[in-house]
C-alpha positions in Angstrom: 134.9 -25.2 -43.4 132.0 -25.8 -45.6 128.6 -25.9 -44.5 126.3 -28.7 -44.6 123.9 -28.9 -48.1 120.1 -27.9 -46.8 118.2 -30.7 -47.8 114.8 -30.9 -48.5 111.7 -32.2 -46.3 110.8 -35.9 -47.3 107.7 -36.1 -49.6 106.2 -38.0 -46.5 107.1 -35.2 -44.2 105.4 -32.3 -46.4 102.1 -34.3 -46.5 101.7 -34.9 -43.2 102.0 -31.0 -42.0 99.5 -30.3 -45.1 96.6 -32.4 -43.4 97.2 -31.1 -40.0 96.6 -27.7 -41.5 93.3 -28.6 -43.1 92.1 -30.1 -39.9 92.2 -26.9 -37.8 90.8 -24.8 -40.8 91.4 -21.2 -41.5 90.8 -18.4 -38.9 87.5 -17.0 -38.1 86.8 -13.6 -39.4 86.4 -10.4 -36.5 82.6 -9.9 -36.4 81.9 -6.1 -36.8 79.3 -4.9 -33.9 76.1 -3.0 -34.1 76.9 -0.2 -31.9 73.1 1.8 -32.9 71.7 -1.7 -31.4 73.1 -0.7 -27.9 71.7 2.7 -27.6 68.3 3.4 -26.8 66.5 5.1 -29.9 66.4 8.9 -30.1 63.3 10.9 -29.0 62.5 14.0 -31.1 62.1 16.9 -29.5 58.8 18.2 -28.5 57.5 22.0 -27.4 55.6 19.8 -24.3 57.3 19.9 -20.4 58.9 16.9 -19.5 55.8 15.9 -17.1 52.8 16.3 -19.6 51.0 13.1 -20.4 51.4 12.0 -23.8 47.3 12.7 -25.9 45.3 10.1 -25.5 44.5 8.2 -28.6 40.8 8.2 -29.6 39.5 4.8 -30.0 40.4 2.7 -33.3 36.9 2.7 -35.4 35.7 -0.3 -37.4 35.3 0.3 -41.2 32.0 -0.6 -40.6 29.7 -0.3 -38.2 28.4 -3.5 -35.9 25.0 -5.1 -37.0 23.0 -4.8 -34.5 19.0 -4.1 -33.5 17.8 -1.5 -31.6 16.5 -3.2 -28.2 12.6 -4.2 -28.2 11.3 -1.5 -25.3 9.5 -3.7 -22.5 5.7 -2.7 -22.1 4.5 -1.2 -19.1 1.2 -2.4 -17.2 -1.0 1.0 -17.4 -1.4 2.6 -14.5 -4.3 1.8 -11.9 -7.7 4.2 -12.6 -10.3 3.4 -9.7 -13.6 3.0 -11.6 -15.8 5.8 -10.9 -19.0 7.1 -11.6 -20.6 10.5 -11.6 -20.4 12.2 -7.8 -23.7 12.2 -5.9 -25.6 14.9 -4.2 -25.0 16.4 -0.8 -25.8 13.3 2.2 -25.2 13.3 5.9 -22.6 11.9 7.7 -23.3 9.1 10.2 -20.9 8.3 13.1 -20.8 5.2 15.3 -19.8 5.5 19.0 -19.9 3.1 21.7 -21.7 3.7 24.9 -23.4 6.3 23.2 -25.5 5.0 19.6 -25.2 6.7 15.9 -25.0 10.4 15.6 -26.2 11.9 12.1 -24.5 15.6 10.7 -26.8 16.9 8.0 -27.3 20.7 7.5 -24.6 21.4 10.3 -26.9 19.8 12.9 -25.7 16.7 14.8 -28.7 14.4 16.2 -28.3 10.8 17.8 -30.8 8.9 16.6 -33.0 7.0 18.6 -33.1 2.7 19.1 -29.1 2.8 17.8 -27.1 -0.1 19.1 -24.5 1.4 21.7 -22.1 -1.4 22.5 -20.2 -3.5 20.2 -21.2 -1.9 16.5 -19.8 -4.0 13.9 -20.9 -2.4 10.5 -22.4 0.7 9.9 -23.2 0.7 6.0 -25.3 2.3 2.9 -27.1 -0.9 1.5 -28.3 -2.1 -1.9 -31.8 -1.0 -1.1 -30.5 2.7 -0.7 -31.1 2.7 3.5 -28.7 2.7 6.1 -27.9 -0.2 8.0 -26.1 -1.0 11.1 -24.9 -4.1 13.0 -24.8 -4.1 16.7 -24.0 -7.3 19.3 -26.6 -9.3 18.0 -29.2 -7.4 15.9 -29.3 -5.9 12.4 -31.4 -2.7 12.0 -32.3 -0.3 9.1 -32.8 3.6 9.7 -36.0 4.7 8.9 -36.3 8.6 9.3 -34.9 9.8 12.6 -35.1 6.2 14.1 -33.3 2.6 13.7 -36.0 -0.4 13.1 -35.2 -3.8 14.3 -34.8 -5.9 11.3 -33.5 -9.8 13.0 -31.6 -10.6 15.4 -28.2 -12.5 14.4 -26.8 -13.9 17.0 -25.5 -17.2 17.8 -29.1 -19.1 18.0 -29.4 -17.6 14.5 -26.0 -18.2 12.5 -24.0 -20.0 15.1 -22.0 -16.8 16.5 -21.7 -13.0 16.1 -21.9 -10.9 12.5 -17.7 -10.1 11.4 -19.0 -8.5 8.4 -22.1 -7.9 6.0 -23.9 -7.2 2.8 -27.8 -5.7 2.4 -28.7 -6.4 -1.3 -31.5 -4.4 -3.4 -33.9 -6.6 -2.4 -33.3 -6.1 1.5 -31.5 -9.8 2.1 -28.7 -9.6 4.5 -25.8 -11.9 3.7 -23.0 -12.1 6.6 -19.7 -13.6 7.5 -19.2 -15.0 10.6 -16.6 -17.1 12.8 -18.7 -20.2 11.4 -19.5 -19.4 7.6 -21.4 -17.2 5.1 -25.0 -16.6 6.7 -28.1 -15.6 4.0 -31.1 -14.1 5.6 -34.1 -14.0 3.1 -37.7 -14.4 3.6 -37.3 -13.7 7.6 -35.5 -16.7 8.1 -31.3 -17.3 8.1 -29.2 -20.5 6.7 -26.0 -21.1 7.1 -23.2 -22.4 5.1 -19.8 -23.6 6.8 -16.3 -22.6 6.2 -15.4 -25.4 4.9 -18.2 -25.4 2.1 -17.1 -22.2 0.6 -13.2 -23.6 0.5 -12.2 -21.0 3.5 -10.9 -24.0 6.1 -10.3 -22.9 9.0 -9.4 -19.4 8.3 -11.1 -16.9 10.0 -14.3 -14.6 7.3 -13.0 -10.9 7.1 -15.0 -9.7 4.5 -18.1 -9.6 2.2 -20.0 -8.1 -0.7 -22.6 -8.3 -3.1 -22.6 -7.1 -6.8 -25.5 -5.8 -8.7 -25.5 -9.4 -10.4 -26.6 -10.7 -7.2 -23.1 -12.6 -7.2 -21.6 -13.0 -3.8 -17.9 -12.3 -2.5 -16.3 -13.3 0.5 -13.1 -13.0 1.7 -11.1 -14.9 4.4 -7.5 -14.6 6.1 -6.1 -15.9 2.8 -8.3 -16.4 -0.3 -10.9 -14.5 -2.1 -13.8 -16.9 -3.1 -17.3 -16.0 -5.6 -20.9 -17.7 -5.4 -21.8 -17.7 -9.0 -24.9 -20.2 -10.0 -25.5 -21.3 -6.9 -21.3 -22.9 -6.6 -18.5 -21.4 -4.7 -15.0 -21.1 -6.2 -11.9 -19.6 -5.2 -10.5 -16.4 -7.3 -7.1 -16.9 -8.1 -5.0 -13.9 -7.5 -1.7 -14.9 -8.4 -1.9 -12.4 -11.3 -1.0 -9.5 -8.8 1.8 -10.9 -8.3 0.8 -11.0 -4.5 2.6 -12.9 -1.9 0.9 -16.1 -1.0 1.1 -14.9 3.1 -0.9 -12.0 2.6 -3.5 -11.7 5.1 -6.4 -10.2 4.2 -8.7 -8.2 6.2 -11.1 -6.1 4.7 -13.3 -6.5 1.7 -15.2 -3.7 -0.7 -17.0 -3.5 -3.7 -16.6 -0.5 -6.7 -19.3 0.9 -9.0 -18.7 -1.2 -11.6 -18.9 -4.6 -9.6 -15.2 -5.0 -9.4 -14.0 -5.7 -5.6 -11.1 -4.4 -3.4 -9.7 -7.2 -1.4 -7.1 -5.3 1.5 -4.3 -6.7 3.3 -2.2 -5.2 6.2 0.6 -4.6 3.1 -1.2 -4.4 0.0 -4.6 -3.7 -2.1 -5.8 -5.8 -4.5 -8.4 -5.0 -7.2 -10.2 -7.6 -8.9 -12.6 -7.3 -11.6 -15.7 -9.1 -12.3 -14.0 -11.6 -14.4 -11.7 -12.4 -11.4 -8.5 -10.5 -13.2 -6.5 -9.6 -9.7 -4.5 -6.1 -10.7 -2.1 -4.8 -7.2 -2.9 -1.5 -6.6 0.4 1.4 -5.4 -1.5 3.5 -2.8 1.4 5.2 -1.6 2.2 5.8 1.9 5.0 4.4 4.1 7.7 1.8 2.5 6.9 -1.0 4.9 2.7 -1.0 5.1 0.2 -1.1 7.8 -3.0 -1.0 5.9 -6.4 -1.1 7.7 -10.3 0.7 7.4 -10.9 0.8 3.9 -14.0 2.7 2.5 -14.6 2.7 -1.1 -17.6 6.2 -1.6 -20.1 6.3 -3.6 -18.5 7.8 -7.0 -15.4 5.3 -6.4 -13.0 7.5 -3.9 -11.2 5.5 -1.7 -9.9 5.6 2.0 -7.5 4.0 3.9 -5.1 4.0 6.8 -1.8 3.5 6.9 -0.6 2.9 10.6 -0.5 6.6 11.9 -1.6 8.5 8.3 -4.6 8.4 6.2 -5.3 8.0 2.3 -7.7 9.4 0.2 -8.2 8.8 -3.3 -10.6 11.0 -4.5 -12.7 10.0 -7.7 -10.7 10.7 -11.1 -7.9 12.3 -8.9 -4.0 10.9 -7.3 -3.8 9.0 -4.3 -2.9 11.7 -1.0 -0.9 10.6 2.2 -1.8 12.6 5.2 0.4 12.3 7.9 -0.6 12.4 11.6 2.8 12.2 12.6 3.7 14.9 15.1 0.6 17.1 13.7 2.3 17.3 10.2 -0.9 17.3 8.1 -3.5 16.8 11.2 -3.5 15.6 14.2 -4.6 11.8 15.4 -3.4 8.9 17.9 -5.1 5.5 17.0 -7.0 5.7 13.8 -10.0 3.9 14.5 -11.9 5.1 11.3 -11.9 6.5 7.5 -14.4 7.6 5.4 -14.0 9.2 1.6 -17.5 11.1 0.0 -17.8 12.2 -3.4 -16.5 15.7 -3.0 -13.0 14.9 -2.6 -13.1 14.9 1.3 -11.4 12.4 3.5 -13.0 11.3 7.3 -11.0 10.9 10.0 -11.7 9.5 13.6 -8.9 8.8 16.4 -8.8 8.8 19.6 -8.0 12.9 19.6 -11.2 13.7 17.9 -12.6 13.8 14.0 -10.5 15.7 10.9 -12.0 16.6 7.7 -9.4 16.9 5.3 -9.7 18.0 1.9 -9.7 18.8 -1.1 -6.5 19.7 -1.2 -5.3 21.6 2.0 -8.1 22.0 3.8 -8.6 20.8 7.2 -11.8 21.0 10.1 -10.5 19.5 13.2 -12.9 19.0 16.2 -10.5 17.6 18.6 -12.1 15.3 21.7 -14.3 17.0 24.0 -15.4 19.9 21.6 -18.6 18.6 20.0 -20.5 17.2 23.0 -22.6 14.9 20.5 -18.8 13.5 19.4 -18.4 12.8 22.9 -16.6 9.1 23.1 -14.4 6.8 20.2 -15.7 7.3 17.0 -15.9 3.4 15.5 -17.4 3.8 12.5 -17.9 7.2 9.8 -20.6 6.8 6.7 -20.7 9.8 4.1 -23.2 10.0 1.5 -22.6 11.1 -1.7 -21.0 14.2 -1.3 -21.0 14.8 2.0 -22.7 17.4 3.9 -23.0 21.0 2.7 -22.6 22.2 6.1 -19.6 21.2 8.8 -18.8 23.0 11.9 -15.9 25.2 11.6 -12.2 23.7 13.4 -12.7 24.2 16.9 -9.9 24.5 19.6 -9.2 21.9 22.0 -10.4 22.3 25.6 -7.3 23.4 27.4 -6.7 23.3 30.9 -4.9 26.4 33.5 -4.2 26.7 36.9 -5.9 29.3 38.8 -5.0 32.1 39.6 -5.0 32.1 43.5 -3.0 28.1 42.8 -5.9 27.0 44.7 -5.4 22.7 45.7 -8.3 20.2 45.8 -7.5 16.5 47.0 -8.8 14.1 43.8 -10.2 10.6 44.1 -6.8 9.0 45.2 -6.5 11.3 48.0 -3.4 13.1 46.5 -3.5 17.4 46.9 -3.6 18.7 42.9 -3.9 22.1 41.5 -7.4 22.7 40.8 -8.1 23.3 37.3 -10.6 25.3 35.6 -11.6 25.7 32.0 -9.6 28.5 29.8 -11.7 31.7 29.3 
């Protein structure tokens, strides 16, 4: 049996697989991978252990160098020179003491000289007429040789209280501060003008001075003010670059007319144009000034809570420390003194030190120079001081007996009795 003819696909048929073809188009190609893309790239070997750090790299450099201007150095204020002028010749010393009067050192000898004021001393100064001048509770004398004269009284019938501070001139006039103003005695008779005239208020007067040009300087808890022509003014010493709650205590004039005002924490120097400069002295980082003394060549001194300064004409400031008997020994500084040969004056309530230049030291501790005998207030050296000082002497100490004999004293309690050493 035959079989059937193959037949053909219909035209219709043969187009209609054809587009269904085209539709799903042809087969995408296998896409060949990157198999170096995978691994992490190769390291060369190196002659380095594995756990050195790789060099460092030195700092990529500009092609050229930055403009730029060398820095403008900022200028330094100079640094403070006391004005000075030549030393003077050998003077005594003069020491103030209560309950006792002034005692004079010149040529080694000590003498108290007669008519001194022995209670309440408040000034004890070389004045412009070249004599020495003291203040006690309510007179004002001059020394004329071995003895004080009576020059006025100035008490509170005279100038409404008690003298703080004061000023002789070259022509003998006295010019004080006191509780109520700036007192001028002249032609044996005072006036007075108030606080409140001179722009003071009602601080307190701590200070004042007269310069050769016969200008006048007072000073009070917080301002520094100038009678010039016959008109006060205040002296602006915001210059200093001083706080404006400085109190000031003490006031003294240089050689060449310029003034130290002195504050528990800092020195000012103003000159006679009123230019206010703040002066380094030195000594502790928080400051106790008190007792400055300005000699006759220009060398200043100052305390300093328990130490003492001395800045010797055309030489560096000097601390001296008390301070467990480090430089010399003291308790209560109740006075300083500079002279012109360098040496600083010392007065506490252990006795006097002379210290200076340099090194050297004379102590007369309490007790040991029966003329000395009491609290040194006050010190004055002229010029350069006297030629001759006693030599350190030891302080009086004190033994039991031998045999530890007992005496009853005052408050009826048995004690060893004491007797000087040998």
């Amino acid at each position: 049996m035959r079989a059937p003819p193959h037949r053909p696909l219909s035209l219709s048929l043969s187009l209609l697989l054809v587009g269904l073809a085209c539709e799903r188009g042809p087969a995408p190609a296998p896409i060949a991978r990157d198999t170096k893309a995978e691994q992490p790239p190769s390291t060369p070997p190196s002659d380095k252990p594995a756990d050195a750090k790789p060099d460092a790299k030195p700092d990529a450099k500009p092609d050229t160098a930055p403009d730029t201007k060398p820095e403008t150095p900022v200028p330094q204020a100079p640094a403070f020179t006391p004005p000075t002028r030549p030393a003077g010749p050998a003077g005594p010393a003069y020491f103030a003491l209560d309950d006792r009067g002034i005692v004079r050192l010149d040529d080694g000898k000590f003498t108290l000289l007669a008519n001194s004021p022995t209670t309440l001393i408040k000034g004890l100064q070389l004045g412009g007429d070249g004599a020495v001048w003291v203040v006690g509770f309510q007179d004002v004398l001059r020394l004329d040789g071995d003895k004080f004269k009576k020059i006025t009284e100035a008490g509170y019938s005279e100038i409404g209280g008690s003298v703080d501070a004061f000023a002789v001139t070259d022509k003998g006039e006295l010019w004080a501060a006191t509780f109520k103003g700036v007192s001028h005695f002249a032609n044996r008779a005072w006036t007075t003008e108030e606080k409140a005239k001179i722009g003071a208020g009602d601080d307190l007067l701590a200070g004042i001075v007269v310069d050769k040009a016969g200008r006048v300087w007072a000073l009070s808890t917080h301002k520094l003010h100038l009678l010039e022509n016959g008109a006060w003014r205040d002296i602006d010493v915001s210059s200093a670059g001083a706080s404006s709650m400085l109190f000031f205590e003490s006031l003294a004039l240089a050689p060449d007319d310029s003034v130290y005002a002195l504050a528990s924490t800092a020195l000012l120097h103003v000159s006679p144009a009123g230019v206010a400069t703040k002066v380094a002295l030195g000594g502790r980082s928080i400051a106790s000034y008190g007792r400055l003394t300005v000699a006759s060549g220009g060398g200043l001194a100052a305390r300093d809570g328990d130490s003492a300064i001395n800045w010797p004409a055309g030489g560096e400031p000097r601390v001296y420390e008390s301070r467990d008997g480090k430089d010399f020994r003291a308790d209560n500084i109740k006075a300083v003194a500079a002279d012109d040969s360098g040496r600083l004056w010392v007065s506490s309530e252990l006795g006097v030190a002379i210290l200076g230049p340099g090194d050297a030291k004379v102590e007369w501790p309490s007790g040991t120079v029966p003329e000395l005998v009491g609290e040194v207030e006050a010190i004055l050296v002229l010029g350069s001081g006297p030629r001759e000082a006693p030599r350190s002497r030891p302080a009086a100490h004190r033994r039991t007996d031998r045999q530890g004999a007992q005496q009853r004293d005052p408050t009826g309690q048995r004690t060893r009795r004491a007797v000087p050493e040998p």
